[in-house]
VORO-246062 format. One line per 5 residues: number of its first residue (from 1); their letters; for each residue z, x, y of C-alpha. Coordinates in steps of 0.5 Angstrom, whole numbers, plus 2048, in hexadecimal, padded with zeros to 3 digits. Example, Ala and Ser with C-alpha at 12.3 -4.5 7.8 and 13.67 -1.06 7.14 Angstrom:
// VORO-246062
1	as	810,819,7F7 | 80E,81B,7FE $
END
This chain:
// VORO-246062
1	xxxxx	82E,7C1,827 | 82F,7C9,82A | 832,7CD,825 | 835,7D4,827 | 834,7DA,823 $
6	xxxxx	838,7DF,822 | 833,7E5,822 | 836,7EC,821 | 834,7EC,81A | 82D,7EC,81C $
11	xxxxx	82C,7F3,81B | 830,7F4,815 | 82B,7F7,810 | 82F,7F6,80A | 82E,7EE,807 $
16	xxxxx	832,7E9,80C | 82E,7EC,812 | 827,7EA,80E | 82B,7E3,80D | 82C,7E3,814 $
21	xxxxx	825,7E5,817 | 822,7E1,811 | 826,7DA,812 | 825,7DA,81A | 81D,7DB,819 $
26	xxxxx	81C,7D5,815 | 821,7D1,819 | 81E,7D3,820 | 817,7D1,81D | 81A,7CA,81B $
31	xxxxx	819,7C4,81F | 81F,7C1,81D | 821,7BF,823 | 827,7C5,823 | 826,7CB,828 $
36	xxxxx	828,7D2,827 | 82D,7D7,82C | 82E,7DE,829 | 834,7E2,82B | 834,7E9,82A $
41	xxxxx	838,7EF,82B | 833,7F3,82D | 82B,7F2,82E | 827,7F1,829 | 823,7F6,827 $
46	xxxxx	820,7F1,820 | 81A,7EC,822 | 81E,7E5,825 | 81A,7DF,825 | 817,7DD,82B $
51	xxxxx	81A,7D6,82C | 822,7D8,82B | 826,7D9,832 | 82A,7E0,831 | 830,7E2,834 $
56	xxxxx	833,7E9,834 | 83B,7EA,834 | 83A,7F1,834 | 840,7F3,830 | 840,7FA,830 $
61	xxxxx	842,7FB,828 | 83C,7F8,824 | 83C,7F4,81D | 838,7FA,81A | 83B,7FF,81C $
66	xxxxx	843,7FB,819 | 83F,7F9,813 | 842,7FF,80F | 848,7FF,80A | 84C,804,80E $
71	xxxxx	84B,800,815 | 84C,7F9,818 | 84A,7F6,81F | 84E,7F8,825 | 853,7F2,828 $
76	xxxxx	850,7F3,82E | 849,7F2,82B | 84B,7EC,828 | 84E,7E9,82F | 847,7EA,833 $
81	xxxxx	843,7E6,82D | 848,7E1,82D | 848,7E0,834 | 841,7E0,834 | 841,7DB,82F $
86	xxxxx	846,7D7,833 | 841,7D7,83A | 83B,7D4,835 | 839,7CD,834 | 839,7CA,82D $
91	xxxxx	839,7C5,828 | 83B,7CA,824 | 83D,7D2,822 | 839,7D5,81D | 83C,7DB,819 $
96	xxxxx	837,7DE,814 | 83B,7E3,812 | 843,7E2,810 | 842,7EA,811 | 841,7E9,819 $
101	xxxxx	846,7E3,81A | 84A,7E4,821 | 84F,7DE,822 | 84B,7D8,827 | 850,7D6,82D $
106	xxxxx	84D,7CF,82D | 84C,7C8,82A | 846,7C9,827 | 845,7C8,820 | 842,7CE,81C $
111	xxxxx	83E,7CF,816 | 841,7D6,813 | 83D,7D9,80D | 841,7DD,808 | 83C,7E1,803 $
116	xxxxx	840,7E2,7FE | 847,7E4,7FC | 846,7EB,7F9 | 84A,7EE,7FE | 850,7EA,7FC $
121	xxxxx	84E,7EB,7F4 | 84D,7F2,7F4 | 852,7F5,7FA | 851,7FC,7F7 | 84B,7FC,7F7 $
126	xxxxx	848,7FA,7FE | 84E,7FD,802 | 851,804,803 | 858,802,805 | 85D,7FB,803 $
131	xxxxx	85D,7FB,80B | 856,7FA,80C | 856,7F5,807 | 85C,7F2,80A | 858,7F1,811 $
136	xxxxx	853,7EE,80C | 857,7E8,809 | 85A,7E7,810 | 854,7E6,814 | 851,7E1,80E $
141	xxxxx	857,7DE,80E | 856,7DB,816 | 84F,7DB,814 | 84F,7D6,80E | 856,7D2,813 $
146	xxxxx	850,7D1,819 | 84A,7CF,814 | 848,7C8,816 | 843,7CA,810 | 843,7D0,80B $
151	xxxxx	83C,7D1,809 | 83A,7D6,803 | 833,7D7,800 | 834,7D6,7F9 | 838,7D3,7F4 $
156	xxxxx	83C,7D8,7F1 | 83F,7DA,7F7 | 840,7D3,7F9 | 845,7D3,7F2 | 848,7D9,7F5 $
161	xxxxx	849,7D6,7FC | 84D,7D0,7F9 | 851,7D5,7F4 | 852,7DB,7F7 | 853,7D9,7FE $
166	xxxxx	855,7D2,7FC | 850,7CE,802 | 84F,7C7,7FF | 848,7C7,7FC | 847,7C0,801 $
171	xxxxx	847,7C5,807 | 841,7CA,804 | 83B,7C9,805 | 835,7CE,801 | 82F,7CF,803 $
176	xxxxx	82A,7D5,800 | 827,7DB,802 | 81F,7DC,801 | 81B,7E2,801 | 817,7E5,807 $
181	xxxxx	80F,7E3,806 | 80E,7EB,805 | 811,7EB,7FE | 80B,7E8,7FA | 806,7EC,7F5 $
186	xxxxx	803,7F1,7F8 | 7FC,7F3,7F2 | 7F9,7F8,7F5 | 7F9,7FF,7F1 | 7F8,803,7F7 $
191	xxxxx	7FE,800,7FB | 803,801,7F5 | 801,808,7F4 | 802,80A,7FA | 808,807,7FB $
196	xxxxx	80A,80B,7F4 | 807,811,7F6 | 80C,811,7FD | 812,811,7F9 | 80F,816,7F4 $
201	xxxxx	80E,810,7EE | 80A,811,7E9 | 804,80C,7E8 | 806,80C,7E1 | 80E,80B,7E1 $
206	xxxxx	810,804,7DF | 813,804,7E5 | 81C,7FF,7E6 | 81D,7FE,7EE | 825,7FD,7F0 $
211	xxxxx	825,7FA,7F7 | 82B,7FA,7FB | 831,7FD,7FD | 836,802,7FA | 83E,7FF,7FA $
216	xxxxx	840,800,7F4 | 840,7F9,7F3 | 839,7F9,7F3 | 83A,7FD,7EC | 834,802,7EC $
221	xxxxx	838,808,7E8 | 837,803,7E2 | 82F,802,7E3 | 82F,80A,7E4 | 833,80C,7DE $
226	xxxxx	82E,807,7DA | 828,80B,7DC | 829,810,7D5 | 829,80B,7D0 | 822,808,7D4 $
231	xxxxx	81F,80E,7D4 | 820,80F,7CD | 81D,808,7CC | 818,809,7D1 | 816,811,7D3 $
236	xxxxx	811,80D,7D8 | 817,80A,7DD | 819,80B,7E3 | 81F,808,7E8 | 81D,808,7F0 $
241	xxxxx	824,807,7F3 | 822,804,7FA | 826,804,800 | 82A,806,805 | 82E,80D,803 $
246	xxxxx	830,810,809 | 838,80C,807 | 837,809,80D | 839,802,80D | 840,7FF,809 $
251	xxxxx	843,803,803 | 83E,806,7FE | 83E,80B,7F8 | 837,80F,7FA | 83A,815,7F8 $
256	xxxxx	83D,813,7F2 | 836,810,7F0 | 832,817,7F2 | 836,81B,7EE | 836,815,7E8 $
261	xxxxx	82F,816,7E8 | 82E,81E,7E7 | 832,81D,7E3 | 82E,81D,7DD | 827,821,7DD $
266	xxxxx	822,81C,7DB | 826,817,7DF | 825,81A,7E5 | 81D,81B,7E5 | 81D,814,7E4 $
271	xxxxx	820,811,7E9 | 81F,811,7F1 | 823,810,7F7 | 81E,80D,7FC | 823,80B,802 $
276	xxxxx	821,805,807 | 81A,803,807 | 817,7FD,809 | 815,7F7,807 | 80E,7F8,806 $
281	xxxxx	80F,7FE,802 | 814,7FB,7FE | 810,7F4,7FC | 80B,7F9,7FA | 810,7FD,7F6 $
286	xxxxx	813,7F7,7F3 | 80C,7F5,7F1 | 80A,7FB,7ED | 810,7FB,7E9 | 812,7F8,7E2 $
291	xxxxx	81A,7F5,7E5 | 81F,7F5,7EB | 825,7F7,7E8 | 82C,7F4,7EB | 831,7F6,7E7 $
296	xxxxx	837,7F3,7ED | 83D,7F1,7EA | 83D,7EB,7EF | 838,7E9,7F5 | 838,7E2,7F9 $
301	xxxxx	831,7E1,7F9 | 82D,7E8,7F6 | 827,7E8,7FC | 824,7EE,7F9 | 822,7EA,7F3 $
306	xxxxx	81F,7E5,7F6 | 81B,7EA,7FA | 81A,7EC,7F3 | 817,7E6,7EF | 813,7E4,7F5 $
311	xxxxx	80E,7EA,7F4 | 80E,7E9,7EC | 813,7EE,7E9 | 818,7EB,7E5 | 820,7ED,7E5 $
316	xxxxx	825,7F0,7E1 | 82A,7ED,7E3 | 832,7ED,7E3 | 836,7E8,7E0 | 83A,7E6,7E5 $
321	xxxxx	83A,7E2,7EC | 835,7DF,7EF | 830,7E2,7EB | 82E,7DE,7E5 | 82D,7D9,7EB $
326	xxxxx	828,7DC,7EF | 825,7E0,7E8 | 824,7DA,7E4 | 820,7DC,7DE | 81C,7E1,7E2 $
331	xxxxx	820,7E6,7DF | 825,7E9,7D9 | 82C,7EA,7DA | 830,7EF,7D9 | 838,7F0,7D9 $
336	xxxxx	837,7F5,7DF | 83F,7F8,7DD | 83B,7FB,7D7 | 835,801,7D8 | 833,800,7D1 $
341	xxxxx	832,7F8,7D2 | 82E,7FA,7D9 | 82A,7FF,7D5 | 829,7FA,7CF | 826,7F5,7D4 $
346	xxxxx	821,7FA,7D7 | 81F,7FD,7D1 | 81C,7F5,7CE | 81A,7F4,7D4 | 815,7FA,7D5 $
351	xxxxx	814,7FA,7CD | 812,7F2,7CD | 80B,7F2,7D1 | 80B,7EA,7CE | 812,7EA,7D2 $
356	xxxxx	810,7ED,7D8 | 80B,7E9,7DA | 80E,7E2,7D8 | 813,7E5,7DE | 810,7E7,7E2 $
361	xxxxx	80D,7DF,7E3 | 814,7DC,7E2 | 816,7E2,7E7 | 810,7DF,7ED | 812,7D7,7EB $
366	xxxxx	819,7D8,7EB | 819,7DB,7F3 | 815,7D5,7F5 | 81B,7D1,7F4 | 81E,7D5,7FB $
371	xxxxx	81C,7D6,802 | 81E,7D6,808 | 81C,7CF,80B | 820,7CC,805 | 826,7D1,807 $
376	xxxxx	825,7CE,80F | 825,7C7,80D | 82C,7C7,809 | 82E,7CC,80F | 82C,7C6,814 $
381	xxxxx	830,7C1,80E | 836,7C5,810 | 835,7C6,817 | 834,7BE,818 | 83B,7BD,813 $
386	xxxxx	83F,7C2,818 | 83D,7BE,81E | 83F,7B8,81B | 845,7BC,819 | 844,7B9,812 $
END
């Protein structure tokens, strides 16, 4: 079979451009019988794997750079990929990303991926305008009416799809994320200390890491607002913030999230900004500290804490979503629209060193249940089930 790809999420940094990239991997590596062709908007700057065809429409506007709150993919760049598109040879069109879906002008059977349905759960939270989200529902709407399949990747957002977006649940297909192989413990006192030191952390600090981006659906006013009431309880605790804070990218709240954080003295000695770093450094970050902490209000999947439990450190965990689902027991929850509960969770979890270290087993069992292979095995599934159009 020869599956085209929509590629233009490729270089996104952000969570559906690592599922892109990811996922592409573990099928090219596959002897499945299935062959890859790769549509970009622009060359690839992110490794390819070597035995995929690539094609580059050229579309002038590309996916990372529209990939804001504020912004939308120009008609004209819309049109070159679809014309690319057309000119392909395939069994079936792949989008891994409903968020750089573009109408297909052919009778392909596609295989359309929607994350998740926070966008229509949260509208102002994630757009700046009712136009913007207004652009939104139109596009999901031609995506969802050309799906041959709908792929999702968990089933929280599977429910969604069927009762927010009203798709029959014999048309979705879900799959699973993974964790890459660079998230595993990493023991080395030296290594740890170092990356500390570059952050200005303590070797001392019980150290929190929150991962990911800052929409306001992602709720990291809260975390930052519980930081007294732990340090009350836990004088030694620090929050690492990671992530990309230049307000690039979608709709973000960084300025409300530096203010809340120096708004209270002893808070703000004890939490760090860090900004992008890579995923070596985070594994080692993640390694050293006592949790990741995800206080979203929702999440299709949650890959930070997969990523988190594959290097050993347990989640505390929102309620809601996805991520109970992918958490399991390597964990505690809390209710992620109360400071208070999220600081009572912590202050157990770093009080409990019997607790803590029984997550942190639970944690590295739990992430063995997910990877990658399984992820393209199911994709195979529904690429297959498209094909037949079934």
């Amino acid at each position: 079979m020869q599956i085209a790809v929509d590629a233009s999420p490729w270089e996104n940094e952000r969570g559906f451009g690592r599922f892109t990239r990811d996922l592409i991997a573990a099928l090219a590596a596959r002897d499945s019988g299935m062959r890859y062709t790769l549509l970009f908007d622009q060359p690839p700057t992110r490794p390819v794997p070597e035995n995929v065809v690539v094609v580059i429409a050229g579309a002038g506007q590309t996916m990372s750079e529209a990939a804001t709150g504020t912004s939308a993919r120009h008609s004209a760049t819309l049109a070159t990929m679809a014309r690319a598109a057309r000119g392909l040879t395939a069994d079936v069109f792949f989008y891994p990303a409903v968020y750089s879906y573009f109408p297909l002008l052919a009778r392909t059977p596609s295989v359309i991926c929607f994350h998740d349905t926070i966008p229509e759960r949260f509208p102002d939270l994630i757009f700046p305008s009712k136009k913007n989200f207004r652009l939104w529902q139109a596009k999901c709407w031609l995506a969802k009416k050309q799906a041959t399949r709908v792929m999702t990747i968990s089933q929280a957002s599977a429910q969604d799809l069927s009762s927010i977006l009203n798709i029959r649940a014999d048309r979705i297909d879900v799959i699973t994320e993974g964790a890459s192989e660079v998230f595993s413990p990493v023991t080395d006192a030296a290594v740890l200390s170092q990356v500390r030191a570059r952050h200005g952390i303590a070797d001392t600090a019980r150290l929190l890491v929150y991962v990911g981006g800052f929409n306001r659906h992602k709720n990291v006013l809260r975390l930052i607002e519980a930081m007294p009431d732990i340090l009350a309880a836990v004088p030694e605790a620090h929050l690492a913030i990671v992530g990309r804070t230049t307000g690039a990218r979608f709709w973000d709240n960084v300025d409300e999230l530096k203010a809340g954080a120096s708004a209270d003295a002893r808070a703000s000695d004890a939490i760090t900004f860090t900004g992008e770093i890579d995923d070596d450094e985070l594994a080692t970050l993640l390694s050293g500290a006592e949790a990741l902490v995800f206080p979203s209000l929702w999440e299709g999947f949650g890959l930070p804490a997969l990523e988190a439990m594959s290097c050993g450190t347990p989640v505390l965990s929102s309620d809601r979503g996805s991520l109970p689902e992918v958490v399991g027991d390597g964990g505690l929850y809390f209710d992620p629209e109360h400071p208070e509960a999220l600081a009572k969770a912590a202050i157990r979890l770093l009080c409990d060193t019997a607790l803590a270290g029984d997550l942190r087993n639970k944690a590295l069992a739990q992430a063995g249940t997910f990877g990658w292979d399984k992820a393209a095995d199911l994709a195979e599934a529904s690429f297959r089930k498209a094909a037949r159009r079934a």
